[in-house]
LOTIBA-964531 format. One record per residue (C-alpha): residue number from 1; residue in three letters; x, y, z. Coordinates in Angstrom, 1 decimal, padded with zeros to 4 digits. Layout:
MARKE  num  residuo    east   north      up
MARKE  NUM      ALA       X       Y       Z
...
END
This chain:
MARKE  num  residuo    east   north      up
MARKE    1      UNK  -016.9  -067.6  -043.8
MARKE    2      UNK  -015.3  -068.9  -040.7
MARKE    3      UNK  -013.6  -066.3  -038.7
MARKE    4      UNK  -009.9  -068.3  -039.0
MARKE    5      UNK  -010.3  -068.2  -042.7
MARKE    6      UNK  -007.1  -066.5  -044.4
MARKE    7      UNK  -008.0  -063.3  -046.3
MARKE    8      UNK  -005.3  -064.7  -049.0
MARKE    9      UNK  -004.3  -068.3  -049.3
MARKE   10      UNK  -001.4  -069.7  -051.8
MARKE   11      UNK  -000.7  -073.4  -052.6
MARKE   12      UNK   001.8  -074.8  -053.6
MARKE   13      UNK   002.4  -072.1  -056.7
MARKE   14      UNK   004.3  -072.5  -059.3
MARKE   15      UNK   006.0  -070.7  -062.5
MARKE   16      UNK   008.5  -071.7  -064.9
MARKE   17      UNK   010.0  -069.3  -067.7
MARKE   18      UNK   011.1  -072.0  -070.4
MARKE   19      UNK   014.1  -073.9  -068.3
MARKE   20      UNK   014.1  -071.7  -065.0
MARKE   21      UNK   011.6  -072.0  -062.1
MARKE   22      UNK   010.9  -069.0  -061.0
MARKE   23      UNK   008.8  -069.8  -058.4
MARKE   24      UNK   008.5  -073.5  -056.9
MARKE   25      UNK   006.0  -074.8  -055.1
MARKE   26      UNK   005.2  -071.8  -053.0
MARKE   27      UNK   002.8  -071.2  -049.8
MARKE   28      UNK   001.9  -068.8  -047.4
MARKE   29      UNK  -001.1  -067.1  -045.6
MARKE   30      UNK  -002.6  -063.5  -045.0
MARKE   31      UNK  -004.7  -062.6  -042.7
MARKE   32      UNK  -007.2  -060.0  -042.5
MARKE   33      UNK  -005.2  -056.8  -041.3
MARKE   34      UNK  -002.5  -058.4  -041.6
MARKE   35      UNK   001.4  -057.2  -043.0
MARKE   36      UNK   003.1  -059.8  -045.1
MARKE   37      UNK   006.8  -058.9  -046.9
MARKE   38      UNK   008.0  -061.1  -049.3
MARKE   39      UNK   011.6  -060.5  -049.0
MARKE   40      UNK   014.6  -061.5  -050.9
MARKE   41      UNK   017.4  -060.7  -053.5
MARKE   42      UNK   016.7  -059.3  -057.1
MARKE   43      UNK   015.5  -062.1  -059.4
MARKE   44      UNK   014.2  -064.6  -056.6
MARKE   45      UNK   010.4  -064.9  -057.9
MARKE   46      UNK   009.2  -062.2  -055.5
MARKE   47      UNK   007.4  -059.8  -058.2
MARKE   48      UNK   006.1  -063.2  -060.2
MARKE   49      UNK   004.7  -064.5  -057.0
MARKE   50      UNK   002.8  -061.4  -056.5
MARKE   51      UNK   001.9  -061.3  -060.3
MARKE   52      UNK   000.2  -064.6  -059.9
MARKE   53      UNK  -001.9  -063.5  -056.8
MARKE   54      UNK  -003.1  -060.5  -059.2
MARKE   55      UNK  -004.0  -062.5  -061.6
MARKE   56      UNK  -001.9  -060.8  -064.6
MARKE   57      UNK   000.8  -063.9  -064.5
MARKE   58      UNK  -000.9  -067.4  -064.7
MARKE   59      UNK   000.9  -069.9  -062.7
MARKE   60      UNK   001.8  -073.6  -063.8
MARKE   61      UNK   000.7  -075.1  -061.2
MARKE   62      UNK  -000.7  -074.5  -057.6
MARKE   63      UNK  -004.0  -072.9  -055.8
MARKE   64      UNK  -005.1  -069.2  -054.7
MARKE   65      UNK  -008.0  -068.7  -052.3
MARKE   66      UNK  -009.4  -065.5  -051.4
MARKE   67      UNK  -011.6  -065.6  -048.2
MARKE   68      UNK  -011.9  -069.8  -048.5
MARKE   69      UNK  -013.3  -069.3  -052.4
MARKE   70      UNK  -010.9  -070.4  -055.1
MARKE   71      UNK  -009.1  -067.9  -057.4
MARKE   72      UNK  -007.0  -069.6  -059.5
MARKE   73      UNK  -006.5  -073.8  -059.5
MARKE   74      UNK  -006.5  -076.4  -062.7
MARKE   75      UNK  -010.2  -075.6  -063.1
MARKE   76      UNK  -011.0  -072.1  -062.3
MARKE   77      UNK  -009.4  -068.9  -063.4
MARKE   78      UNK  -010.8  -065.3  -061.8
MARKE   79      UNK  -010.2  -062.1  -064.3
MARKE   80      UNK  -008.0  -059.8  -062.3
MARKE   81      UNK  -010.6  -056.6  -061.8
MARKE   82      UNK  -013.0  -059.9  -060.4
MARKE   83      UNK  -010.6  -060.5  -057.5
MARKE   84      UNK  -011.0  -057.2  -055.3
MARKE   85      UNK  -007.1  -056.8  -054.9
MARKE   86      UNK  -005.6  -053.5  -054.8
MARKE   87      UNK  -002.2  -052.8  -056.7
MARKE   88      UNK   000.6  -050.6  -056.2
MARKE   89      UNK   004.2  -050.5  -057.8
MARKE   90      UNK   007.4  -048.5  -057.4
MARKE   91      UNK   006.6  -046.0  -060.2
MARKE   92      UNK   003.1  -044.6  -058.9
MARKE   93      UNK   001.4  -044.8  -062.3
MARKE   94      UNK  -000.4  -041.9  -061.7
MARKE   95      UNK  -002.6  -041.1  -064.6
MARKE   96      UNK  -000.8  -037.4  -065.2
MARKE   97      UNK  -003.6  -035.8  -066.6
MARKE   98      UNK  -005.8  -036.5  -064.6
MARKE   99      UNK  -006.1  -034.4  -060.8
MARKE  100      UNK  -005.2  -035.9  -057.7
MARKE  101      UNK  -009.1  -036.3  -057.1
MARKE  102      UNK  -009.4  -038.0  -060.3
MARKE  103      UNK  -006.7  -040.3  -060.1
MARKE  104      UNK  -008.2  -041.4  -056.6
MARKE  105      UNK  -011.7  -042.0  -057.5
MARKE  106      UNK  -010.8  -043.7  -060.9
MARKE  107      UNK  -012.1  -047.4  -060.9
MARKE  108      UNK  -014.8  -046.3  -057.7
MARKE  109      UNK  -018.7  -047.0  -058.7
MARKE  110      UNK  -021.4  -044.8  -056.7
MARKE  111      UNK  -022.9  -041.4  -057.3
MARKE  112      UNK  -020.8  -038.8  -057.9
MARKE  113      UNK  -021.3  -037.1  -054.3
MARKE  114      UNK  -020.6  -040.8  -053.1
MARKE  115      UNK  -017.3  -040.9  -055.0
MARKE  116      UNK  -016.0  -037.4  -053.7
MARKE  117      UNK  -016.9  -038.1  -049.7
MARKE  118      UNK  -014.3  -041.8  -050.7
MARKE  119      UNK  -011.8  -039.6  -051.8
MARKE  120      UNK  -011.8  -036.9  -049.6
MARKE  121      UNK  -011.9  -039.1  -046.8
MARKE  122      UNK  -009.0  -040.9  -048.2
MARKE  123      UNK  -006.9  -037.6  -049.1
MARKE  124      UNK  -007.3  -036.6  -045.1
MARKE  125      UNK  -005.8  -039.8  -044.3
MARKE  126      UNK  -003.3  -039.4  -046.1
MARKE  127      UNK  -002.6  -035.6  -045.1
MARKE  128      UNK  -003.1  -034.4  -048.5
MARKE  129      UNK  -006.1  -032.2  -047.8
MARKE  130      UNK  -006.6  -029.8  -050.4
MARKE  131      UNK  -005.0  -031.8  -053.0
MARKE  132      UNK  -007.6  -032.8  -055.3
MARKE  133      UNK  -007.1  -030.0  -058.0
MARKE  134      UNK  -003.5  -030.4  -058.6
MARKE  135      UNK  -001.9  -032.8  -061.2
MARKE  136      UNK   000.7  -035.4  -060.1
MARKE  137      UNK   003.9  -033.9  -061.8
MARKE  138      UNK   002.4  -030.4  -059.4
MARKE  139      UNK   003.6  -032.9  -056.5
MARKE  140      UNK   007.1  -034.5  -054.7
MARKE  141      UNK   007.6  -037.9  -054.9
MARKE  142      UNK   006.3  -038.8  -051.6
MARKE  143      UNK   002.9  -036.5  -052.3
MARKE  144      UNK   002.8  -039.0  -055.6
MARKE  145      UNK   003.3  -042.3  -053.2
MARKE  146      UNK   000.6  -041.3  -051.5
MARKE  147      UNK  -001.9  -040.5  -053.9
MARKE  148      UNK  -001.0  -043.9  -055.3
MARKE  149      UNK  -001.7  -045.5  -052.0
MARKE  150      UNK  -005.0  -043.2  -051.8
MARKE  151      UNK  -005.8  -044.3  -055.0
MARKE  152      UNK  -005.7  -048.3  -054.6
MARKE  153      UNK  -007.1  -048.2  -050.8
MARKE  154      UNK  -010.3  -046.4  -052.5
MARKE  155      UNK  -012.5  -048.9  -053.9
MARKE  156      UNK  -011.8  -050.7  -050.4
MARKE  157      UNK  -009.9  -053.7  -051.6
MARKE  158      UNK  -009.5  -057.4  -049.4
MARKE  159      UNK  -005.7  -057.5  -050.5
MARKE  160      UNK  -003.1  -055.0  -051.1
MARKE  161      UNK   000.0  -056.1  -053.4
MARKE  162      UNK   002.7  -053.6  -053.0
MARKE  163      UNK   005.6  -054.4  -054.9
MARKE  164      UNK   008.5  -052.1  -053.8
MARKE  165      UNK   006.2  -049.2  -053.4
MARKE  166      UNK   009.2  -046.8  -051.1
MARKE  167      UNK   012.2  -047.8  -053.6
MARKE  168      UNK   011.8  -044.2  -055.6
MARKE  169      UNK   011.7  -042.2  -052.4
MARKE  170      UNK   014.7  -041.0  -051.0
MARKE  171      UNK   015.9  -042.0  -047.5
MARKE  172      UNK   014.7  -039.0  -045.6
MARKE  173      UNK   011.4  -039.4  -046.9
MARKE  174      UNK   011.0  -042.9  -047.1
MARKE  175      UNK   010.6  -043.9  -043.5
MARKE  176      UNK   007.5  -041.1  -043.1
MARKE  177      UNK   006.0  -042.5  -045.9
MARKE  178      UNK   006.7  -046.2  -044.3
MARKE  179      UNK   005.3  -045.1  -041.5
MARKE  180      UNK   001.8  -043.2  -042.9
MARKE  181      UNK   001.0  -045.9  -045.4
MARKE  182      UNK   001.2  -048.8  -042.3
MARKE  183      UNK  -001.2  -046.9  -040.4
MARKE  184      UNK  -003.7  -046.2  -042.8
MARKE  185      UNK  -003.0  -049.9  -044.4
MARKE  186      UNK  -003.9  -051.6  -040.8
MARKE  187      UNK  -007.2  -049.0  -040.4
MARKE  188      UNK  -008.3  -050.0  -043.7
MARKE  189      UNK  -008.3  -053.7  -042.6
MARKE  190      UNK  -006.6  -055.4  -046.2
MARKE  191      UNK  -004.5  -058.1  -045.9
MARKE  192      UNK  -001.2  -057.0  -047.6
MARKE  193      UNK   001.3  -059.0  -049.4
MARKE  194      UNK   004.8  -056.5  -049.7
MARKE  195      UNK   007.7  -057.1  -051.8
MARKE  196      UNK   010.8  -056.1  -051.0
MARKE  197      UNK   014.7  -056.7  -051.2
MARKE  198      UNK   015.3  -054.3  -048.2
MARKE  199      UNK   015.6  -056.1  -044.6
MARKE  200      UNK   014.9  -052.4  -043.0
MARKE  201      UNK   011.7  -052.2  -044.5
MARKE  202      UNK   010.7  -055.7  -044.2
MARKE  203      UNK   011.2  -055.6  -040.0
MARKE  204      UNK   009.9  -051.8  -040.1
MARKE  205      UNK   006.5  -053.1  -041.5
MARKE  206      UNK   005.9  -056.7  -041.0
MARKE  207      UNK   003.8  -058.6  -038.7
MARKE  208      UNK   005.3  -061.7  -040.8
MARKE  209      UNK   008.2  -061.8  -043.1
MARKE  210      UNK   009.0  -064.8  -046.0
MARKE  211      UNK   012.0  -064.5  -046.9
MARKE  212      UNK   012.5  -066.0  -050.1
MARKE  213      UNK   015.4  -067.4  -051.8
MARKE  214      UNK   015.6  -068.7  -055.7
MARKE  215      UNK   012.2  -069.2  -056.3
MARKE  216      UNK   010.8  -071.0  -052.5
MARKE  217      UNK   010.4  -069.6  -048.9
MARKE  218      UNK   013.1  -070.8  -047.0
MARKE  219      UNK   011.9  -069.2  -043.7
MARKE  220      UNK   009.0  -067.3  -042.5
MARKE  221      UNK   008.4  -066.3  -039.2
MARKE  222      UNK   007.4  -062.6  -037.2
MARKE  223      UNK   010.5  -060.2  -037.9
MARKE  224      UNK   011.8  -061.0  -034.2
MARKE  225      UNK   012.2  -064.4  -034.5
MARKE  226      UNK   013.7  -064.4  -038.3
MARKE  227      UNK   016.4  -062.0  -037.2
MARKE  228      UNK   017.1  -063.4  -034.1
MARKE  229      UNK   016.9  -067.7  -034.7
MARKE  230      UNK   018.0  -067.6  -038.3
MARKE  231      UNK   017.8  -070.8  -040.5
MARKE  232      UNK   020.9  -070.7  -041.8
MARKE  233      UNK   023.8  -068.3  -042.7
MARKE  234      UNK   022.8  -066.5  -045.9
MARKE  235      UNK   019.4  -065.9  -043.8
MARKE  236      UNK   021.6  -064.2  -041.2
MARKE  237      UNK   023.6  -062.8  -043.5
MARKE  238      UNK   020.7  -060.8  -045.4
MARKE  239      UNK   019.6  -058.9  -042.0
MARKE  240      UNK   023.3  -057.9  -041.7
MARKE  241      UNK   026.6  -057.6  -042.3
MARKE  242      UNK   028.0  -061.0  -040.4
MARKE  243      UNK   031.2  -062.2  -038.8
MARKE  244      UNK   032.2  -066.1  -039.5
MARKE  245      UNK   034.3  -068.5  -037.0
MARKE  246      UNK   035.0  -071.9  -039.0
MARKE  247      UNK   035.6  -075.1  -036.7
MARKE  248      UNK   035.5  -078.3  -036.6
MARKE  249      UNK   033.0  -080.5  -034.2
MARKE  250      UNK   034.6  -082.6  -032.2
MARKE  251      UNK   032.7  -084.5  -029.0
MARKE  252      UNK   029.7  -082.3  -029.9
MARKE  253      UNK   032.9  -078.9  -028.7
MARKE  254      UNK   034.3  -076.5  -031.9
MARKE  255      UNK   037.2  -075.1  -030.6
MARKE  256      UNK   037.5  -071.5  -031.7
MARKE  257      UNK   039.9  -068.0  -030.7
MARKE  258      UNK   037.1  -067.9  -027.9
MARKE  259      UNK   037.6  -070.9  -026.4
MARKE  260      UNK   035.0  -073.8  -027.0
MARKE  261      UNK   031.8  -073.9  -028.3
MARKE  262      UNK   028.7  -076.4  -027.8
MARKE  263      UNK   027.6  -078.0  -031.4
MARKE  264      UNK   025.6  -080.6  -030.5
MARKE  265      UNK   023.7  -082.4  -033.5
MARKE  266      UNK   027.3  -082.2  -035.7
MARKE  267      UNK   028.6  -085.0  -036.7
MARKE  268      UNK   032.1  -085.5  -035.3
MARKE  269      UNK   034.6  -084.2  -037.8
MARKE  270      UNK   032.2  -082.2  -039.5
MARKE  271      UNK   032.7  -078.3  -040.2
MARKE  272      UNK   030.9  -075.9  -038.7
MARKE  273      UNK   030.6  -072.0  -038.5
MARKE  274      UNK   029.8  -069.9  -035.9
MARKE  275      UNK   028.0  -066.7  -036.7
MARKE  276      UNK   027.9  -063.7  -035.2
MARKE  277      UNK   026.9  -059.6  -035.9
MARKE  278      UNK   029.5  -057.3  -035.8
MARKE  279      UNK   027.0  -055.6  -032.9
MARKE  280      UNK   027.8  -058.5  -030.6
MARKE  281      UNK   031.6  -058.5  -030.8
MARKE  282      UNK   032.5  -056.8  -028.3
MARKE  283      UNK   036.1  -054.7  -027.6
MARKE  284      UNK   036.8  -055.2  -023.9
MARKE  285      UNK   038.6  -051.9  -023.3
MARKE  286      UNK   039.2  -052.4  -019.3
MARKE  287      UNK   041.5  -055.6  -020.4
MARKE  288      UNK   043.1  -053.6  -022.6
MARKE  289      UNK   047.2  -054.3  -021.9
MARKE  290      UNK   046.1  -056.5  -018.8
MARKE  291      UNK   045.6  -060.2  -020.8
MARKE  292      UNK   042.2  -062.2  -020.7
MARKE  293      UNK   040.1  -063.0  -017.6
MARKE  294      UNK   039.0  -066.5  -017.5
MARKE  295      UNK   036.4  -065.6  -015.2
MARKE  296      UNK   034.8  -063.3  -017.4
MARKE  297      UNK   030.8  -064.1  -018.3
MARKE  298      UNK   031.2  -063.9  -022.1
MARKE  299      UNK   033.6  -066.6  -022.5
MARKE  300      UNK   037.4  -066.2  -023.7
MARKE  301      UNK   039.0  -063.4  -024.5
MARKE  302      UNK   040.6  -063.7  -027.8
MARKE  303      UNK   042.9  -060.6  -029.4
MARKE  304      UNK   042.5  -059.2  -032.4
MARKE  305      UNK   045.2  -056.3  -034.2
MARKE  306      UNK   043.5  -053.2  -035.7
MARKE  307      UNK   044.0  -053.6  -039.6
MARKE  308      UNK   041.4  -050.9  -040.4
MARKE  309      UNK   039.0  -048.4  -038.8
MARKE  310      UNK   035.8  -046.8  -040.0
MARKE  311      UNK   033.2  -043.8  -038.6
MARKE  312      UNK   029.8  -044.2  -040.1
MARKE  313      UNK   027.8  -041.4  -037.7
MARKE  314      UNK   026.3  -043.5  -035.3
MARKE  315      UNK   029.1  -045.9  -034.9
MARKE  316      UNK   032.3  -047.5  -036.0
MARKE  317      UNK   033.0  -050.5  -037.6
MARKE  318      UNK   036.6  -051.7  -036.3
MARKE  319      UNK   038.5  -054.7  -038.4
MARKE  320      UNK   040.5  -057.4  -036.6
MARKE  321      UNK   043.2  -060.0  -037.6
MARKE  322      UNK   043.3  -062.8  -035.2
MARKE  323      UNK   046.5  -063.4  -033.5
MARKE  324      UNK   045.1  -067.1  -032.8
MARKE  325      UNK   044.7  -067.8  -036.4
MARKE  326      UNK   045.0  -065.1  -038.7
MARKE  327      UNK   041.1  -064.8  -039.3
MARKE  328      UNK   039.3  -061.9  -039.9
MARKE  329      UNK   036.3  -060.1  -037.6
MARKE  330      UNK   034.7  -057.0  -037.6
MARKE  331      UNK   033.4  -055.0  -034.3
MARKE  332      UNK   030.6  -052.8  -034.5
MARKE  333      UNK   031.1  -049.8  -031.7
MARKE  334      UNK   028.7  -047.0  -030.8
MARKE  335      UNK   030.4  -043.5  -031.4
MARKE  336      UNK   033.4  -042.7  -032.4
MARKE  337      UNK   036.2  -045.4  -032.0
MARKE  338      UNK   039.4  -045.0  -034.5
MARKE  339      UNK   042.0  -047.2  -033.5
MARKE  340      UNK   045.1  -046.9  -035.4
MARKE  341      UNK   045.8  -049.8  -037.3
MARKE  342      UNK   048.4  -052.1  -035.4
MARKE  343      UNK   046.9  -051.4  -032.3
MARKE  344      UNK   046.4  -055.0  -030.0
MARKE  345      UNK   042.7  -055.1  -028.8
MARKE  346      UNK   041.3  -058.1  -026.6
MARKE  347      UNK   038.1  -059.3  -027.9
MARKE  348      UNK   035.0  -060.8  -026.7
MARKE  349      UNK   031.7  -062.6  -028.3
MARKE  350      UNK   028.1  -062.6  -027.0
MARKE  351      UNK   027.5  -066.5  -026.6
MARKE  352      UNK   024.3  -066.0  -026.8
MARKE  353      UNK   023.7  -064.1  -029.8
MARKE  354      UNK   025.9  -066.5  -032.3
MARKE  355      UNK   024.2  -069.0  -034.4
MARKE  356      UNK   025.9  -072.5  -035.1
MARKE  357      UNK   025.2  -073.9  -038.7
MARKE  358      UNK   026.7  -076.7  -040.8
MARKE  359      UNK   029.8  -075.6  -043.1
END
């Protein structure tokens, strides 16, 4: 096998459930070692696509390769246990009365001494030394993640599938959990396909994220660049809570509260919105009673009145109504910033962190 050859490789897949695609035309690429999330909404095709690459759902149409050899095309179909994947799912499926030992080595061929030194290595690695004799409902829910993981990592799979494998844990817990399974993932050298509907998790453990949207990948990218250089807005808008500044383009300039903005490639006359986090508008508190300074690197001032005021901990989300036009914006401020509502605050907008997409 050449050493470029994708651990996982998926065509063109498709699956339709009588008039609804679920999944259309479909591709992407794993790589050994590798950490792929498949993120999106509820109800985008996410779990069928990784149904498909398990071999429990066949696709309408499409091809799966494994390391270069075919899985699944018009002419060959591989049983599931044939294909060397590894599975794990949000409820565990622990066999419950089995031991944590038992549940591990279930599926593993070998000797029995053979089997135990797989699963005590794997229990280690997990940190659940000692383990073996107890039964899963003897452990918390993150104990029970990790057996799972133990579990499906033992009979040293080429591909993991983990459908929303965290989504039982509570929050505390969950990014521990995040945290172990990644490290013993990327030791154990799988390629691994995750599903998720949670951004957080999806930039916590990816080396690549696709984020999918009814039934296709509209972008895919490392989770730097598809946070930062978004496709479109409802890609920005799944990272994050987003702020949006209509316009018209006019002589490739969208005049906005913040003075004007380049939008070249818009046709003149055509509607455009400028986006931008609530992180990156900023409150200029120096200017504050003193009226904008042109000069100033971040562009026009524009001011905003307080019409509400939120602490969430680590900071405060501040909502404006635009004196320019009566739209509304929302400022994201480390620490605690309560304005009382009424209160006249001059605004300001990173330039470089707004994204400019067709209305």
């Amino acid at each position: 096998m050449p050493a470029n050859t994708p651990r996982l490789e998926v065509t063109n897949l498709s699956r339709r459930f009588g008039a609804r695609d679920v999944v259309k035309g479909l591709s992407l690429t794993v790589a050994p070692g590798q950490v792929t999330c498949l993120l999106g909404p509820s109800g985008c095709g996410k779990s069928t696509t990784l149904r498909m690459i398990a071999g429990v759902e066949k696709p309408d149409s499409g091809t799966i390769k494994m390391d270069g050899q075919i899985v699944y095309d018009a002419q060959h179909y591989m049983p599931p246990e044939a294909r060397g994947i590894g599975l794990m799912f949000q409820d565990f499926a622990l066999f419950p009365h089995l031991t944590v030992a038992n549940n591990v080595a279930f599926g593993l061929s070998g000797s029995g001494a053979q089997k135990a030194a797989r699963v005590d290595e794997l229990l280690e690695r997990v940190n659940l030394t000692g383990f073996g004799p107890k039964h899963p409902h003897e452990l918390s829910g993150g104990e029970q993640q990790r057996v799972a993981l133990a579990r499906a990592l033992a009979p040293r799979p080429r591909i993991m599938l983990m459908d929303e494998p965290f989504s039982g844990l509570d929050n505390r817990l969950r990014d521990g959990i995040r945290d172990t399974t990644l490290e013993v993932l990327k030791d154990e050298g799988a390629a691994v396909l995750l599903v998720t509907h949670e951004p957080d998790e999806a930039l916590r453990m990816a080396d690549e994220i696709a984020l999918m949207r009814d039934g296709q990948i509209v972008q895919r990218g490392s989770p730097y660049h598809i946070y930062n250089a978004p496709s479109d807005r409802a890609a920005a808008a799944f990272f994050s809570d987003i702020n949006v500044i209509k316009g018209v383009s006019k002589g490739a300039l969208t005049q906005t509260p913040f003075g004007a903005f380049l939008t070249p490639g818009h046709a003149d006359g055509g509607s455009v919105e400028i986006v931008i986090r609530p992180q990156h508008l900023k409150i200029d508190f120096d200017r504050a009673g003193r009226g904008p300074n042109p000069t100033s690197q971040d562009g026009t001032p524009a001011r905003g009145i307080v019409s509400r005021a939120r602490f969430l901990g680590h900071e405060s989300l501040v909502d404006f109504t635009m004196e320019f036009d009566g739209s509304k914006l929302t400022a994201a401020v480390p620490g605690v910033f309560l304005p009382k509502v009424g209160t006249p605050l001059w605004l300001m907008i990173r330039r470089d962190r707004c994204f400019v997409f067709k209305a």
